[in-house]
C-alpha positions as CSV (number, residue, x, y, z in Angstrom):
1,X,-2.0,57.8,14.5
2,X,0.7,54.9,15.5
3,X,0.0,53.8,11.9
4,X,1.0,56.9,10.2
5,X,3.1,57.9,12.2
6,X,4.9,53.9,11.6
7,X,4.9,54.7,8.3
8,X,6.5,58.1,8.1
9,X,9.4,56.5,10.0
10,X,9.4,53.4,7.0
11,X,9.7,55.8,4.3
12,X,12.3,58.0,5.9
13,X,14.7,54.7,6.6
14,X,18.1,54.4,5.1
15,X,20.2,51.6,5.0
16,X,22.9,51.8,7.6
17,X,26.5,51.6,5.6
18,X,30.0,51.0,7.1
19,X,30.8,54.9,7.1
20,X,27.7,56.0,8.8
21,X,28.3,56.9,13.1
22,X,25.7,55.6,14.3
23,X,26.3,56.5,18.0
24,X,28.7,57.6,21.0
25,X,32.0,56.8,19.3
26,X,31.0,55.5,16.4
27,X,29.0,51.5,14.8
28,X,30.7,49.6,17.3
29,X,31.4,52.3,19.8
30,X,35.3,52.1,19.8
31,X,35.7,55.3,18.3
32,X,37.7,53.3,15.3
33,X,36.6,54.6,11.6
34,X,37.2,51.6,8.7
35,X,38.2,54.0,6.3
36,X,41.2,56.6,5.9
37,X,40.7,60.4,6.4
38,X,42.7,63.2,6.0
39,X,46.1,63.7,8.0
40,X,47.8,66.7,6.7
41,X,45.8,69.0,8.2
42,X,45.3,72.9,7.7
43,X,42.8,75.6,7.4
44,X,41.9,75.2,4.0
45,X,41.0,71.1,5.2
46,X,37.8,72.6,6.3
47,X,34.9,71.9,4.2
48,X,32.1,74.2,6.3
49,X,31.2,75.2,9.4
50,X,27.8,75.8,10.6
51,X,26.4,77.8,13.3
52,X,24.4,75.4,16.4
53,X,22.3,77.0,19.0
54,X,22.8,77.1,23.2
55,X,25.8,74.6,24.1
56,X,26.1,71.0,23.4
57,X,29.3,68.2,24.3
58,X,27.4,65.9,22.7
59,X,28.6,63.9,19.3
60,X,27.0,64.2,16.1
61,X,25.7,61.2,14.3
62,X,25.6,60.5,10.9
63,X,23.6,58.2,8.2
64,X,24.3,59.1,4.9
65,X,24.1,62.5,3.9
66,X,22.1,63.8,7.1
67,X,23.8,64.8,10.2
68,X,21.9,64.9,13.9
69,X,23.1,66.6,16.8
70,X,21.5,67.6,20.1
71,X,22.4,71.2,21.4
72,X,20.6,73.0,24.7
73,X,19.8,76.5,25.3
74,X,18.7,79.2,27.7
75,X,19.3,80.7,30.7
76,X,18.3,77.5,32.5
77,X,19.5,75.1,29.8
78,X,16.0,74.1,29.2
79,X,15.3,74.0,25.7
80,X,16.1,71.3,23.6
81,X,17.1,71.0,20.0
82,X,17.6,68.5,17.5
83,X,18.8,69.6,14.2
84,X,19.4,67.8,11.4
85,X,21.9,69.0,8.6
86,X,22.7,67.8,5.1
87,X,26.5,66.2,5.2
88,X,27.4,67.8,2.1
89,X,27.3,71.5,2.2
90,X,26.2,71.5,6.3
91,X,23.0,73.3,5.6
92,X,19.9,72.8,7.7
93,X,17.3,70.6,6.9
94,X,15.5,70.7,10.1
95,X,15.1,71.7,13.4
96,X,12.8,70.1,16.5
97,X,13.1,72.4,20.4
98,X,11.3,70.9,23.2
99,X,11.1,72.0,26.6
100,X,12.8,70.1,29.7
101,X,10.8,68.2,32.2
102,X,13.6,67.1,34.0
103,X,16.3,68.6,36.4
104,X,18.6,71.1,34.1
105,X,21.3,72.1,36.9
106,X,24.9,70.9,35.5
107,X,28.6,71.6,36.4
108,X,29.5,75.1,34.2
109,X,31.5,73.0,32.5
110,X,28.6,70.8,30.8
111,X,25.5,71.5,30.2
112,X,22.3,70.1,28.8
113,X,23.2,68.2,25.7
114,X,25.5,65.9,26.8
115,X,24.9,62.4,25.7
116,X,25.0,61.3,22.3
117,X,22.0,60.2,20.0
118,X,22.0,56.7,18.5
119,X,20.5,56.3,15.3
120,X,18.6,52.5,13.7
121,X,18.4,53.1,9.9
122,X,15.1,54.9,10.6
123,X,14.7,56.5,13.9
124,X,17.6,58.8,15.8
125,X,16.8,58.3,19.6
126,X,18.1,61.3,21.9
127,X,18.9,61.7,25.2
128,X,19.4,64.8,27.7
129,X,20.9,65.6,30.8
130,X,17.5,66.3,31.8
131,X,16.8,62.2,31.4
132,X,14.7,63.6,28.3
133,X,14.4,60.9,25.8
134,X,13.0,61.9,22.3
135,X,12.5,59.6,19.5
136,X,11.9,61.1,15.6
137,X,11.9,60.1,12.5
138,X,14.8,60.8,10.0
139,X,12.4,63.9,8.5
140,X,12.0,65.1,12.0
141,X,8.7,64.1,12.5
142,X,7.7,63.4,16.4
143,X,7.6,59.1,17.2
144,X,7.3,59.5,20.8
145,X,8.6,62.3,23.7
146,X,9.3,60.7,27.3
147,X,10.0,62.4,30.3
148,X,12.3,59.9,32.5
149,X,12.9,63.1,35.0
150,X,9.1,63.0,35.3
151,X,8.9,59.4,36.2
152,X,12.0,59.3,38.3
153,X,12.2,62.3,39.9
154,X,15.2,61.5,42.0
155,X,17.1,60.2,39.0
156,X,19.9,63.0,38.8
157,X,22.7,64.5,40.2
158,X,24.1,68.5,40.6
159,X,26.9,67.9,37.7
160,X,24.1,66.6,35.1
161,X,24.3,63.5,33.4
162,X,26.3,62.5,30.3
163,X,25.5,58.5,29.8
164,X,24.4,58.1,26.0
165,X,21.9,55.6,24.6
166,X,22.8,52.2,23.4
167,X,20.3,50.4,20.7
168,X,21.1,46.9,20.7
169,X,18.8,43.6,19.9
170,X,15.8,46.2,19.1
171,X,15.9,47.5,22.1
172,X,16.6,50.8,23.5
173,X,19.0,50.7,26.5
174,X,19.4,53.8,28.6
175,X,21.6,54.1,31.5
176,X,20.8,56.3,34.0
177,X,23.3,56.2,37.2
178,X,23.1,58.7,39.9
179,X,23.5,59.1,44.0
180,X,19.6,58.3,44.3
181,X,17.4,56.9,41.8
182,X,20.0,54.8,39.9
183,X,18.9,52.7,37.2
184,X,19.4,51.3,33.8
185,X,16.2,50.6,32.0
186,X,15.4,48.7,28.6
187,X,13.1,51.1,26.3
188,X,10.7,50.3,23.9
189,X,12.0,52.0,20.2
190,X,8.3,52.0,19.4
191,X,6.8,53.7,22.0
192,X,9.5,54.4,25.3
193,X,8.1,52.7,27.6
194,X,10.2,50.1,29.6
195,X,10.4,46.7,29.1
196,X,12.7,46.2,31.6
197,X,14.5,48.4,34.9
198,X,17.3,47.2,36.8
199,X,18.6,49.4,40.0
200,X,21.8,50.3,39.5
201,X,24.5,51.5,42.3
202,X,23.4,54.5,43.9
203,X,26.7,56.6,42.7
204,X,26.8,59.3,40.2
205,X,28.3,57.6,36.9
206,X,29.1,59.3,33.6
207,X,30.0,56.2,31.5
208,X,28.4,55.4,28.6
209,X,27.1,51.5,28.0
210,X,28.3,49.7,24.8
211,X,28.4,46.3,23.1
212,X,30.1,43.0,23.4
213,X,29.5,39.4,21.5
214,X,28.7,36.9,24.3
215,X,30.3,33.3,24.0
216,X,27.2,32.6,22.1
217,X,27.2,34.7,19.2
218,X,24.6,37.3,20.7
219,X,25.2,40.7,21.3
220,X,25.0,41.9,25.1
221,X,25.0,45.4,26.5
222,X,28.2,46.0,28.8
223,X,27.3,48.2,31.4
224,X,30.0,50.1,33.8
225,X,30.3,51.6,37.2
226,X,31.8,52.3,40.1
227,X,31.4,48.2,41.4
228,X,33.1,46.7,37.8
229,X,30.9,45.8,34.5
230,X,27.8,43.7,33.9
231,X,27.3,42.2,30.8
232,X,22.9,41.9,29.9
233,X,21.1,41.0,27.7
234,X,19.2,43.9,26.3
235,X,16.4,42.5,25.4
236,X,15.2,40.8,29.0
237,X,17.6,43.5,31.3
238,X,19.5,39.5,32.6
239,X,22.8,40.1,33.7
240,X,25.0,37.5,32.1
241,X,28.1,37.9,33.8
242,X,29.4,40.1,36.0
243,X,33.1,41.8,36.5
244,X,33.1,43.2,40.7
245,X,36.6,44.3,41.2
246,X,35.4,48.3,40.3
247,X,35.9,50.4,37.2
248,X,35.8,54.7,37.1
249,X,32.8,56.5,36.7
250,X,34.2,58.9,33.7
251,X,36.1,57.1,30.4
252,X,33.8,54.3,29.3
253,X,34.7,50.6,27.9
254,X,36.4,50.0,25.2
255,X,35.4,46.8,23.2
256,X,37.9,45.9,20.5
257,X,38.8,42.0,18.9
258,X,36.0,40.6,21.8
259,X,37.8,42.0,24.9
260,X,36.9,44.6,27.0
261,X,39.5,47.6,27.4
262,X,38.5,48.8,31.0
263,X,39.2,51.8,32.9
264,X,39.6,49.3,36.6
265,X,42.7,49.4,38.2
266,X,44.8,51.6,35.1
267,X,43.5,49.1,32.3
268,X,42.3,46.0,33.2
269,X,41.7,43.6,29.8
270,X,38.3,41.1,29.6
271,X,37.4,38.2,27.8
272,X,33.3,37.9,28.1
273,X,32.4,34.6,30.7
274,X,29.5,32.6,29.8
275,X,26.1,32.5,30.9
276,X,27.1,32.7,34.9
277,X,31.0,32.8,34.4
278,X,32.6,35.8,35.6
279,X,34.9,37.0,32.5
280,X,38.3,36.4,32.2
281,X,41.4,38.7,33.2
282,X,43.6,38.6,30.2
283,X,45.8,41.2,31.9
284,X,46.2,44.8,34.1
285,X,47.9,47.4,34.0
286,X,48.4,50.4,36.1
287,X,50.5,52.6,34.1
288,X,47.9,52.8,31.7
289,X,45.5,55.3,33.6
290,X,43.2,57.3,31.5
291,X,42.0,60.7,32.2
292,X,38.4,62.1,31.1
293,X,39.1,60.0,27.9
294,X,38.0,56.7,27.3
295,X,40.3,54.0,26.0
296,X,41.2,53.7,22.3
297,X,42.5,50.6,20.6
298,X,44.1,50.8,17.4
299,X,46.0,47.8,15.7
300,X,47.9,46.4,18.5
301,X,48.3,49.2,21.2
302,X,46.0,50.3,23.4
303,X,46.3,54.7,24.3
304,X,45.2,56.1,26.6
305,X,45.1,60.1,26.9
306,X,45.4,61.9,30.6
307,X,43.3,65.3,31.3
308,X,46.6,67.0,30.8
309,X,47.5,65.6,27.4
310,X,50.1,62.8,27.6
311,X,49.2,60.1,25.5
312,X,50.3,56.5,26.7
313,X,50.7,53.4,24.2
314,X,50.3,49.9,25.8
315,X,50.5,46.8,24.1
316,X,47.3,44.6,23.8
317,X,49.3,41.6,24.4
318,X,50.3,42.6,27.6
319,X,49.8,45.5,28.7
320,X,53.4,46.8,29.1
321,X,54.0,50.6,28.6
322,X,55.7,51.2,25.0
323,X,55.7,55.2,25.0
324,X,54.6,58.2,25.8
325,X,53.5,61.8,23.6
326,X,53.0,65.2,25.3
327,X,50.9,66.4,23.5
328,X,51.2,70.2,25.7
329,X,47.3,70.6,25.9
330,X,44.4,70.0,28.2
331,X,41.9,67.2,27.0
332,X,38.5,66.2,27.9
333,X,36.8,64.6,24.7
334,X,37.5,61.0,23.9
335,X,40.3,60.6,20.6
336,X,38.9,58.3,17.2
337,X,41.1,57.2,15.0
338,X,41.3,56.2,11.2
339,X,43.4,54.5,8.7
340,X,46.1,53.9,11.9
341,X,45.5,57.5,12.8
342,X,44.5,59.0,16.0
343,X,42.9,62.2,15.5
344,X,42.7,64.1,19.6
345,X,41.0,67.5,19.9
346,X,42.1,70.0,22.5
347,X,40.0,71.9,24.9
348,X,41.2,74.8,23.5
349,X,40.1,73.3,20.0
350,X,43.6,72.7,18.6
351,X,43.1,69.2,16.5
352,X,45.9,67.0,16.4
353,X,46.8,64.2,14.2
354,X,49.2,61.6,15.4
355,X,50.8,58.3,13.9
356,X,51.1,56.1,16.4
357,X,54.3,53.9,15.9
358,X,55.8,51.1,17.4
359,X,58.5,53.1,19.7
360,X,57.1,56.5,19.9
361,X,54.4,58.7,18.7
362,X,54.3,61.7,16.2
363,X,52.2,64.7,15.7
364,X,52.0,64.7,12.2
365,X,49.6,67.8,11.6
366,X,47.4,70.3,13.7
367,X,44.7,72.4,13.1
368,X,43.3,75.8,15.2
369,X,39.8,75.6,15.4
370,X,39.7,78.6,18.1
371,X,36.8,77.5,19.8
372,X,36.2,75.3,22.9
373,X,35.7,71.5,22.1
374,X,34.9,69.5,24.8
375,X,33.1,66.5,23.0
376,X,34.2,63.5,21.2
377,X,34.7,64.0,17.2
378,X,32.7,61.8,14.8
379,X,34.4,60.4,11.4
380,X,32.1,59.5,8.5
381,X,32.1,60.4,5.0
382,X,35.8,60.9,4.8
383,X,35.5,63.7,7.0
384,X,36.4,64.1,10.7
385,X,33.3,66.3,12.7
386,X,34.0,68.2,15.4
387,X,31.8,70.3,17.3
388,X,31.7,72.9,20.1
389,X,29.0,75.0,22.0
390,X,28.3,76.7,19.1
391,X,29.8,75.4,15.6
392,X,29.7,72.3,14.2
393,X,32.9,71.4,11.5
394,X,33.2,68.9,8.9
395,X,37.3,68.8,7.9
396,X,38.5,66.9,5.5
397,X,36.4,64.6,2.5
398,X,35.7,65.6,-0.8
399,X,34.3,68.7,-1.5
400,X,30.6,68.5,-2.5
């Protein structure tokens, strides 16, 4: 059965290009797209829309021309989906529903389908709040369904959890941070079991891990929490390095030209130590405070966005303050950006383009989605994908 089931996932695999979103804010997780997309905005920009089940804050992923997102449904936010859809025309290629084995309580405001899939070229791995880890094939045939709630019963918290899977080194690296049972673990992509478990801090954490070159070449999963960052290496669960001066438990790391864009202390800027070496401060700043929203880093400013929607440019040289953009609306998801773009997305689903320049910033185009968006929009394709409870847009690209 492993055989077959082996092979299904070797005939289903893709190669992996540059435009493909692999996982929570995009290939190299610093929500930066290395292509140009539409900024001129407007209804007609809107190439489809298509219907999702239950709720979902979760990103969508895409390889190619298939799209996979994760939405949750019911009464208790117990069932799961995973639906794949065909990029081009949005239409539904499959869907798989299981049923939660872990804790489904969240804040109102969240719900089940929080963290983001990651996708290798032949599997897409996803994670729910439930600490529900489910590996399929790109046809949506079954690899493996692991309960982590099960196993770790005391592994959650009354908000839900929101941490998305990192694949890195062929491993599967899953962070789950909590007032209890707080751990981060190292999964098999084979078969999810662990190859490695590390406790964690015993404080509920919403970050998501990511990926930084270590000063030997080799790629090391940066994980964050309220104590600072560790830097692993995900295929043995080793810390590396660590960073102990503390770091927030909501926007994640940014890692952009080797340094680490953290939320400690405002914005506090890394250079990876070696093996043993704590990493380098390159500088700090605490007028660059970031909301909900994680760091973004494009060309040579770093923005941050606050829950209320002022968006602050610092300069990755040093960190001082260049301006500031009202942008007048309340923001929760994280903002990508493309072709020196920054495309944010309201709560109240109003999507905003601005140009970032050298003394100020402008909104150059908007677009009324009329929908709650509370997750972090995805750009592959030529096309910026955004997604609330229960619609899933792809604006802007070539029409198919």
């Amino acid at each position: 059965m492993h055989a077959f089931l082996a092979s299904l996932a070797i005939a289903a695999a893709v190669s992996l290009a540059a435009d493909d979103w692999t996982r929570f804010r995009g290939p190299n997780g610093d929500g930066v797209s290395p292509n140009p997309i539409a900024t001129e905005l407007s209804p007609s920009s809107i190439r489809w829309a298509a219907d999702l089940p239950g709720r979902g804050l979760s990103s969508p992923v895409i390889v190619g021309d298939r799209l996979f997102v994760t939405c949750s449904s019911g009464a208790r936010q117990d069932r799961l989906h995973v639906r794949c859809l065909r990029v081009s025309d949005g239409q539904l290629l499959w869907e798989r529903q299981f049923w939660a084995t872990g804790r489904t309580m969240t804040h109102e405001k969240i719900c089940g389908a929080v963290p983001t899939p990651v996708v290798d070229g032949n599997r897409v791995f996803a994670l729910f709040s439930s600490n529900d880890c489910v590996a399929l094939d790109l046809d949506g045939n079954l690899l493996w369904y692991r309960g982590l709630g099960r196993d770790y019963p005391n592994a959650s918290n009354s908000l839900g959890m929101s941490s998305s899977l990192l694949f890195a080194e062929g491993m599967l690296v899953a962070q789950i941070e909590n007032d209890s049972e707080s751990f981060a673990a190292g999964l098999d992509p084979a078969d999810g079991t662990n190859r490695w478990k590390l406790d964690r801090p015993r404080k509920s954490n919403w970050t998501s891990p990511t990926l930084v070159r270590g000063t030997d070449g080799k790629s090391l999963a940066v994980i964050q929490s309220a104590k600072g960052v560790v830097a692993i290496n995900p295929k043995t669960g080793e810390t590396v390095w660590n960073y102990d001066q503390g770091a927030s438990t909501v926007p994640s790391t940014t890692v952009s030209g080797g340094r680490l864009y953290v939320p400690s202390n405002g914005i506090t800027v890394l250079e990876p130590g070696g093996p043993g070496e704590p990493p380098k401060q390159v500088w700090r700043s605490a007028q660059l405070r970031p909301g909900t929203s994680s760091p973004l880093v494009v060309g040579d400013q770093v923005l941050v966005l606050s829950d209320n929607g002022i968006l602050t440019s610092g300069s990755t040289v040093d960190g001082k303050r260049l301006w500031q953009l009202r942008l007048n609306a309340e923001i929760t998801s994280t903002p990508v950006a493309a072709g020196g773009h920054v495309y944010c997305v309201s709560e109240k689903g109003k999507v905003m383009v601005v140009k970032p320049g050298t003394a100020d910033g402008t909104i150059v185009s908007t677009l009324e989605l009329g929908d709650t968006v509370l997750g972090t929009p995805s750009i592959a394709q030529g096309s910026l994908f955004v997604r609330s409870d229960g619609k899933l847009w792809r604006i802007g690209g070539a029409l198919n």
